[in-house]
Every structure is written in C-alpha cells, then in structure tokens.
C-alpha positions in Angstrom: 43.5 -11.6 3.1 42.7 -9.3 6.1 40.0 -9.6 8.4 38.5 -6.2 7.0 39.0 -7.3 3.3 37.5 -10.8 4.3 34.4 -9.4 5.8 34.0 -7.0 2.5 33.8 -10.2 0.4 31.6 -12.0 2.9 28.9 -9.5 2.4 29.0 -9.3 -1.6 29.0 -13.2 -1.5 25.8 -12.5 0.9 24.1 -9.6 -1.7 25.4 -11.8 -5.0 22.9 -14.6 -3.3 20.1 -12.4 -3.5 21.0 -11.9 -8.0 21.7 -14.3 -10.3 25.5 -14.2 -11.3 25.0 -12.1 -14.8 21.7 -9.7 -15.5 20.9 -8.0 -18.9 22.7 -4.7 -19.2 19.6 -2.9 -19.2 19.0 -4.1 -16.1 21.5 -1.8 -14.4 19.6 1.2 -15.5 17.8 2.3 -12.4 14.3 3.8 -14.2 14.1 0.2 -14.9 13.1 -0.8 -11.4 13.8 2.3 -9.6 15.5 0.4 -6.6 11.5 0.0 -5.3 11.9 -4.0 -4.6 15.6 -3.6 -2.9 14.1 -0.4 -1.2 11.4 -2.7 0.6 13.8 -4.9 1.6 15.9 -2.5 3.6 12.7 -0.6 4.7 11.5 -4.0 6.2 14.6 -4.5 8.0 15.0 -1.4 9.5 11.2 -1.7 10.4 12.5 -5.2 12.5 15.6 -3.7 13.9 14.0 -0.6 15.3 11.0 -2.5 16.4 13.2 -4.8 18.4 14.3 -1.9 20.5 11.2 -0.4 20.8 9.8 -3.6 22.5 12.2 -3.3 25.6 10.3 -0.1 26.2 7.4 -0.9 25.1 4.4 -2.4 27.5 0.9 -3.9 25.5 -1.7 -3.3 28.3 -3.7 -0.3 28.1 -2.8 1.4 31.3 1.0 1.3 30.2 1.5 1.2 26.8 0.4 5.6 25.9 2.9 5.8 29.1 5.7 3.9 28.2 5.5 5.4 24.8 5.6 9.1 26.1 8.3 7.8 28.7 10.6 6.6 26.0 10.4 9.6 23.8 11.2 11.6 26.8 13.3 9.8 29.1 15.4 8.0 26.6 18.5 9.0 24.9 17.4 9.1 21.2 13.9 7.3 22.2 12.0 9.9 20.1 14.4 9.5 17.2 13.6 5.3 17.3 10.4 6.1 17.1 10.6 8.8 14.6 12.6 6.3 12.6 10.0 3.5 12.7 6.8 5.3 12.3 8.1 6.9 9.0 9.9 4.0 7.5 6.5 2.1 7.9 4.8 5.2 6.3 7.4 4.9 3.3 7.3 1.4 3.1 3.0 1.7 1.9 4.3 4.2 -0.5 7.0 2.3 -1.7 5.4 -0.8 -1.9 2.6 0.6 -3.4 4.5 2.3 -6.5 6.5 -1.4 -6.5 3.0 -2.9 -7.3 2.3 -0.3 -10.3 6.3 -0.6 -11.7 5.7 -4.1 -12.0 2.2 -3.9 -13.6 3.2 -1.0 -16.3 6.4 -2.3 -17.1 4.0 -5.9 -17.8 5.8 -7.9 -15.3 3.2 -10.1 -14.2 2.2 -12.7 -17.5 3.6 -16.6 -18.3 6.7 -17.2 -15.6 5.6 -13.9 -13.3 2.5 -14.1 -12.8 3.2 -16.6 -9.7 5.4 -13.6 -8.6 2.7 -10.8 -8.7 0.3 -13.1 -6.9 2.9 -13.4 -4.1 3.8 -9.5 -4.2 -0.1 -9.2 -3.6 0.1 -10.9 -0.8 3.7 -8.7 0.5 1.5 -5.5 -0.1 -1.7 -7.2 2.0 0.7 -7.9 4.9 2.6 -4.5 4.4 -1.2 -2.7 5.0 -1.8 -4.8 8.0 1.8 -4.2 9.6 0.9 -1.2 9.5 -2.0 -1.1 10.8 -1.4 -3.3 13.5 1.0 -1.2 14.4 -1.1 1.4 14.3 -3.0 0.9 17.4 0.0 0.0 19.6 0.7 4.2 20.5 -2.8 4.0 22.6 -3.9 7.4 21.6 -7.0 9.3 20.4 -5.9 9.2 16.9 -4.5 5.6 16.4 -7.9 4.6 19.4 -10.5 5.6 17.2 -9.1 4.7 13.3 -9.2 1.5 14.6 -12.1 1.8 15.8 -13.7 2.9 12.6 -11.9 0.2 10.4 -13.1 -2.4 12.6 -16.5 -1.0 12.5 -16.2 -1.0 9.0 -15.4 -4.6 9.1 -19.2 -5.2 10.5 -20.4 -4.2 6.8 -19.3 -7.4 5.2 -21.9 -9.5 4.6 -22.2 -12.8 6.7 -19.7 -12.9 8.5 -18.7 -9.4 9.1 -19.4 -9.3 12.9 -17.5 -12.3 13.5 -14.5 -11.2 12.1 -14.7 -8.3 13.5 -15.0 -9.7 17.3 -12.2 -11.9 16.3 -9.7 -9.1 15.3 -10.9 -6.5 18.5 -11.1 -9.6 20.8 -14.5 -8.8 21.5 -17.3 -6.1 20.6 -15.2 -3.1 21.5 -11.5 -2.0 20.5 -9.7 -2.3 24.2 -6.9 -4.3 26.2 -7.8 -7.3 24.3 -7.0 -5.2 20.9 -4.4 -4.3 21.8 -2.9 -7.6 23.0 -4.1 -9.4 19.4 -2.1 -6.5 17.6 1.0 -6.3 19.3 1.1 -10.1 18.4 0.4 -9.9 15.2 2.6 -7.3 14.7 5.9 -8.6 16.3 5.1 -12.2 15.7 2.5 -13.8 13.3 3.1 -10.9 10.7 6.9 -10.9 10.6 6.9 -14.4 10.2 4.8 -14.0 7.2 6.6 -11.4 5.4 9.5 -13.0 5.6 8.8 -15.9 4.1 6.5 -14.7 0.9 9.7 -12.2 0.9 12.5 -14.9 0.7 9.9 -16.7 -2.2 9.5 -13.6 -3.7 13.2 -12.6 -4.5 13.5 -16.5 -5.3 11.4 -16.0 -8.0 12.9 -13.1 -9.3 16.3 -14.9 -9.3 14.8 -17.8 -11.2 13.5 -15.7 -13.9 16.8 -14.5 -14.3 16.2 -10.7 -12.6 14.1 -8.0 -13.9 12.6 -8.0 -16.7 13.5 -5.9 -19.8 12.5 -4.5 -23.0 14.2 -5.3 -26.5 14.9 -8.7 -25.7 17.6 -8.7 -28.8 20.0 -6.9 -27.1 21.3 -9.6 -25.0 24.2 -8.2 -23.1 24.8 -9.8 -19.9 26.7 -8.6 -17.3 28.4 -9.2 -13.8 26.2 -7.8 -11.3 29.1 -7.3 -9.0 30.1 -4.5 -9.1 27.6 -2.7 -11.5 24.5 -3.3 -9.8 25.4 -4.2 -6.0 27.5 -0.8 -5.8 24.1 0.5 -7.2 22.0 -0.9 -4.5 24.5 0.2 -1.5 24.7 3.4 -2.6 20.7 3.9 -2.8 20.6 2.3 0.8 22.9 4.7 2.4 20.6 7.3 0.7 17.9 6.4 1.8 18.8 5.5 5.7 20.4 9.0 5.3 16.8 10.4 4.3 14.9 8.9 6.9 17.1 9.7 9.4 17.2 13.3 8.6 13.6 13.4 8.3 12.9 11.9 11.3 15.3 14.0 13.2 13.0 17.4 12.3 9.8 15.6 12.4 8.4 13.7 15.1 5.4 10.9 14.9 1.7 12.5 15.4 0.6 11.7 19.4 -2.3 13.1 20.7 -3.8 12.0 24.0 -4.3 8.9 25.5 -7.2 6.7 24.3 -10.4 8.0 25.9 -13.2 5.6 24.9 -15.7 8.2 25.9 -14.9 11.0 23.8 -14.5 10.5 20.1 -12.7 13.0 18.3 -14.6 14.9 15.3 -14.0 14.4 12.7 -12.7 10.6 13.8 -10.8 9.0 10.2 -9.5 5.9 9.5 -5.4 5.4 8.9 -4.4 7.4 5.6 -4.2 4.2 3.5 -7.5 2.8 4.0 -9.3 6.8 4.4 -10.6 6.1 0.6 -12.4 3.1 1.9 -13.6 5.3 4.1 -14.5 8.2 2.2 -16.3 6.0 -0.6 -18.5 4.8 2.6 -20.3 8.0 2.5 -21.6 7.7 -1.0 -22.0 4.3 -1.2 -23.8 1.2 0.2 -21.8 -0.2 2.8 -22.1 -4.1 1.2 -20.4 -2.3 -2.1 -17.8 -1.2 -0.4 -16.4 -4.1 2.1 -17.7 -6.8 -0.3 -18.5 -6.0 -3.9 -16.0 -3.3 -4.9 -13.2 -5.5 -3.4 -14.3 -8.8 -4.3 -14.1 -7.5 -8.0 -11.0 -5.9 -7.4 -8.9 -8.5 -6.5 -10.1 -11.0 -9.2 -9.6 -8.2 -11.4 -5.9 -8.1 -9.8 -5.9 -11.7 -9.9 -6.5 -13.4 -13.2 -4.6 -10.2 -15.0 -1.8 -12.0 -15.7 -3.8 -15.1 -17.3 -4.3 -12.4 -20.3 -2.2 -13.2 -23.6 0.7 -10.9 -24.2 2.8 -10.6 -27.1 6.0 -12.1 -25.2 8.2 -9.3 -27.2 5.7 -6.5 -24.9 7.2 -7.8 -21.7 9.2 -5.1 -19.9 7.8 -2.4 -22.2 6.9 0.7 -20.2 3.3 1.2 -20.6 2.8 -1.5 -23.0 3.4 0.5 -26.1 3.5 4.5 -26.7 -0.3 4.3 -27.0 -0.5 3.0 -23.9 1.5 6.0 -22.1 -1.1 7.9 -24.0 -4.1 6.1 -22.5 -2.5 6.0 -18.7 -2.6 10.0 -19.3 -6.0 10.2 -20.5 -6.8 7.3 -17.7 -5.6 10.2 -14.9 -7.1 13.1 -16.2 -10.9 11.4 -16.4 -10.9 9.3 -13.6 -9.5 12.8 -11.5 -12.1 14.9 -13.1 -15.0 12.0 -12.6 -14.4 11.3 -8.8 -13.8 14.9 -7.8 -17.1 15.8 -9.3 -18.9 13.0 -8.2 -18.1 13.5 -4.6 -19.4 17.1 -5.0 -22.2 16.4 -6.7 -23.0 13.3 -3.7 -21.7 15.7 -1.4 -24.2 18.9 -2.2 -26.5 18.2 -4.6 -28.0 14.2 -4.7 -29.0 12.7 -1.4 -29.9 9.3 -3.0 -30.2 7.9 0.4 -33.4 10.4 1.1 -35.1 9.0 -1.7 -38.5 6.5 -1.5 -36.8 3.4 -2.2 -35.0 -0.1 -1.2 -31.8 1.7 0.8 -29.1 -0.7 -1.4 -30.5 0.6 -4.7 -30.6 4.0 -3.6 -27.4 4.6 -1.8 -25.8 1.7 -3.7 -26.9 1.0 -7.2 -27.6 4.5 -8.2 -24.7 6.3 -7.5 -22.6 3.4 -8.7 -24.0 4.0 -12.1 -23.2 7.5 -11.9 -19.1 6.0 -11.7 -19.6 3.1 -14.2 -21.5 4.7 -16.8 -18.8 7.5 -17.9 -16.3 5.0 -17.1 -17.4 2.3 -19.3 -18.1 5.4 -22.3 -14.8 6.5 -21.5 -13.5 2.2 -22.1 -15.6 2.7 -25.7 -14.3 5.5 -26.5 -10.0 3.9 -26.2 -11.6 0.6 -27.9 -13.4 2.7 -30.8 -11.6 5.6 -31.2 -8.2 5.2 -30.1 -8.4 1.1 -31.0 -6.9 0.3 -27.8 -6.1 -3.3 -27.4 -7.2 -5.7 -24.6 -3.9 -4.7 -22.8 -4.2 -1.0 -23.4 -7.5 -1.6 -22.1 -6.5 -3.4 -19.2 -4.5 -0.7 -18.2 -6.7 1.8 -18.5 -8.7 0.0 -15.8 -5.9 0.0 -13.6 -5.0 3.1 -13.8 -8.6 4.6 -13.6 -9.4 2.4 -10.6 -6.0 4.2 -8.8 -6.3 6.9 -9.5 -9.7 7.0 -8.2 -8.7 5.7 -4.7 -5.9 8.2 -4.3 -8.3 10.9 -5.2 -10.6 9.8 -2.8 -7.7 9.6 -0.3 -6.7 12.9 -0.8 -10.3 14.0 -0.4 -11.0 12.3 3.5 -7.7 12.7 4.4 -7.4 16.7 3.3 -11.1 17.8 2.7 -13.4 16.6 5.6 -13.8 18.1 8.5 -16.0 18.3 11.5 -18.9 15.2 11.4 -17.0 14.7 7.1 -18.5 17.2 6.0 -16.7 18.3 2.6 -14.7 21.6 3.6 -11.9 23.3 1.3 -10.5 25.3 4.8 -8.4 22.7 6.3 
C-alpha cells in the first residue's frame, strides 16, 4: 500500500469512528438530517483553526486590541480574509445550530434513549451563543463596545442576583479592559474546552443509538456507511468551506470605530441573536423577560422529551400530516400576533403611563395581550382540529420561534434612532 493510499484509509478509519459500522438506508437521504449536526462539526473546527491564527495577531488590552485588528486586516497577507472567514463561520454556525435544534425536535428526536442527547445539544447551542458572543467583544469597536454593553446591562434585570452576575462577567461595573480580558479567556480557553467535550458526548450518543433516527421502522435496511454516507459528508464539507470562503472573499466583517466609552451610538442594539431579547424589553417588564419568560422556556425545553410518544412516531417529520398542518397555522398566527402587537405597544398602548404598580402595567397586561390569543389559538387545534398532546406541543414550539425571530427581525431591521419603530431603514 502506498503512503498516499495509506493516509486515504487512515482518515475513513478516523470518519467511520465517528458512525456506527451499518445505518438504516433512509439514513443516507440527506432531508433526513440535512448534514446540520456534521455541518457544526466542521464549522467548529474551522472556528478553532482560524482562531488560532488570529491569536498571534491578536492583543486583549484595550489600547491594542481595535489596533492589532485593523493592523492585521491591513498589513497581513490574507489577514482580512482570516478574519472574514471566522466572523462568518461563527455567524453560520447560530444559524446552523439553531435549525439543528428544530430538525431534531420536528423530526421527534428527543423522547426515551434521546432525550439525554437533546439535553446535551441544549447545552452545545448555550455555548454556541456565548462563543459568540464572547467573541463578540474582542474587535474593540463601537458596535461590538456597546452590544455588550447593553446585554450586560440587561443582565442587571434578573432578579437577586442580577448585578452580581453581571460584575462577574464585565469584571466590574463597567464593560472595559477587564471585559475584555474575561472574554478573550473564555473564548479561547474555558469555552472550547467545553464544547468539545459535550461535542465528543454528543456524537457518542448518537453512535450508541445507532445514528439518526428514521421513520417506518419496518423497513430495516442497513447499510455500510463507507462509502454511502462518508462520501456524503466530504462532499458537503468541501461545499460548504467553498461557500464561506467565497463569501468571505466579497464581504468583509462590520468594523466601525474604536470603542469610545463616551459616546454611545443611537440607536445602540444588542448582537443579532439576542436583539429579540432586546426588542421584547421594550414592551415588557424587565423581570419577564431575563427571568420569567426564560425560566419557563427552558423547562418547557426541558421536560419535552419526558412526554409519551407512540415509539412508531419517532423520526416522523412533523409528527404526523396534521402536524405539518398545525406548524403552518403555528407560523402564520404567531407572525400576524407579534407584528401587531408590537405596533399596537409601539403607537397606540402606553401601559407603562398608566396609574398602577409598574410590573402589572408594563408586565402583566401586555403579556395577556400575547397569551390570551395564543392560548384561544391552543383551543382552537385541541377542539377543532383535535390535535394531540404532541401536535400541541409542537404548536408551542413553533409559536414561541417563530415569535423570537419575528421580534428579531423587528430590532434588528425596524428600529432606529432612540428604537423607535421605523419602516425606512
């Protein structure tokens, strides 16, 4: 065997690690998993590889780091392409990892054997939102200055012990050097460390249960992965390192100024991915929304899986055909109720102005004004269209994501100067 040849089988020995030895044929078909869980995994290492390169460049001390940043886009060869290349990989991998969390949850990947699994891949997208925004801070700018800024004020809100944790992640009562030093560690150290290892148990998993799971568990072809689905997986990685590449070679990574402490931009925003936490600040009562709303959220996300399931539903799409139905119906009233309940907050009811305790009033109230139409539209599956528990539990989902990506869209597009609503961005 030649050395060529010899490497060749080294690395499918290496990928066939990562599978068990046979999967079900349906397996192979890629709107089964769309590649999102392999697609991580490659965005995660590129993330560490072009990280690497960037530290020997990089300096984590206020007066250098916006310096050493311009310095390397402009002094380097191919330092703004590195850059380019990181920034938007980490930008894809929210996305990604994202859509990964609602495959598995549609496709009802997450009950008996699983649902250890989805607690884990919880955890992956947790980490995933803090690399990034750990990283986030690490350009110095105005931008990247003052959305952390915000989040950690936004921290403060949570009851207790939100100024404590928020002094504990700035290093103190403002963002500044501090910061800066506790995020570059977290984000080269502590957080890599992390995501490797709930990654490693997190592919273990999958292994143990045998791959992905499928639907019509009768039809029990197996099948060598090797070469069906590893020549699968190579070719979608070349694809996609071909994709960012391109895209970052025509598109470079936002910079504005350096950090000025003393003069806050307007309107100042939070990252993308947290600008619905953000946006749902204005209407609501901060306690809601940094300790109610995602208290409830995560148990919701949490004890999911303990939920009975037919066994025979697992690895359905959608549940059942009624339950594609009900995702549609989800999107369509959950866009229509946020979208009109952030103009009606926005021009019409001032429920902070009114006469009464400030947590009924900005809090209670305009909750009602989600949940009531919400819970009709939940009577209305269960009466009308007999929905299930499932079909109901996905309904919830889908309503409650749909709802943050709306808002999303809304801070992130829609508010301008002091956000105020504005349709002339």
């Amino acid at each position: 065997m030649s050395f060529k040849e010899n490497k060749h089988s080294s690395f499918i020995n290496f990928l066939l690690h990562l599978h068990p030895k046979t999967v079900n044929e349906q397996a192979l078909k890629y709107t089964r998993t769309f590649g999102l869980g392999g697609i991580n995994a490659l965005l995660f290492i590129i993330l560490a590889f072009t990280g690497l390169l960037l530290r020997f460049s990089y300096v984590p001390i206020p007066e250098n780091a916006y310096d050493s940043i311009t310095s390397l886009q402009n002094n380097t060869l191919f330092g703004s392409l590195l850059r380019n290349i990181h920034h938007w990989s980490a930008m894809l991998m929210v996305i990604t990892a994202f859509l990964h969390l609602l495959r598995v949850f549609y496709s009802q990947s997450i009950f008996y054997e699983r649902k250890k699994n989805w607690h884990y891949g919880l955890i992956l997208f947790g980490l995933v939102l803090f690399f990034n925004f750990t990283g986030y801070l690490l350009p110095w700018d105005q931008l990247s200055y003052w959305a952390v800024t915000i989040m950690t004020n936004i921290v403060e809100y949570i009851p207790l012990i939100g100024s404590y944790l928020a002094n504990i992640i700035r290093g103190g009562k403002i963002v500044n050097e501090n910061t800066l030093l506790n995020f570059y560690n977290f984000h080269t150290a502590l957080l890599p460390i992390l995501f490797v290892f709930f990654m490693v148990l997190h592919f273990w998993l999958v292994r143990k249960a045998k791959g992905v799971t499928v639907a019509n568990k009768n039809e029990q072809k197996m099948v060598k992965v090797y070469p069906g689905l590893i020549l699968k997986e190579i070719i979608v990685a070349l694809f996609l390192i071909a994709l960012i590449i391109l895209f970052a070679i025509f598109f470079d990574a936002p910079m504005l100024d350096k950090a000025n402490p003393l003069i806050s931009p307007n309107p100042s925003k939070a990252p993308w991915y947290f600008m619905g936490v953000q946006e749902l600040l204005i209407h609501l009562h901060p306690i809601l929304v940094t300790f109610v709303i995602p208290l409830s959220l995560m148990t919701f996300l949490f004890y999911t899986p303990y939920i009975k399931i037919d066994k025979e539903k697992i690895g359905s799409w959608f549940y059942s055909q009624k339950g594609g139905e009900i995702i549609i119906l989800s999107i369509i009233f959950s866009t229509l109720l946020t979208s009109a309940l952030i103009i009606i907050f926005e021009y019409w009811f001032k429920f902070n102005q009114l006469n009464i305790h400030l947590f009924i009033s900005s809090g209670i109230i305009p909750l009602l004004f989600y949940l009531v139409p919400a819970l009709g539209f939940l009577f209305y599956l269960k009466a009308i269209l007999k929905a299930d528990k499932v079909e109901i539990i996905i309904a919830i989902m889908t309503i409650i994501f749909t709802s943050y990506i709306m808002m999303s869209i809304v801070g992130v597009w829609f508010r301008g100067e002091s956000m105020n609503l504005t349709f002339c961005n």
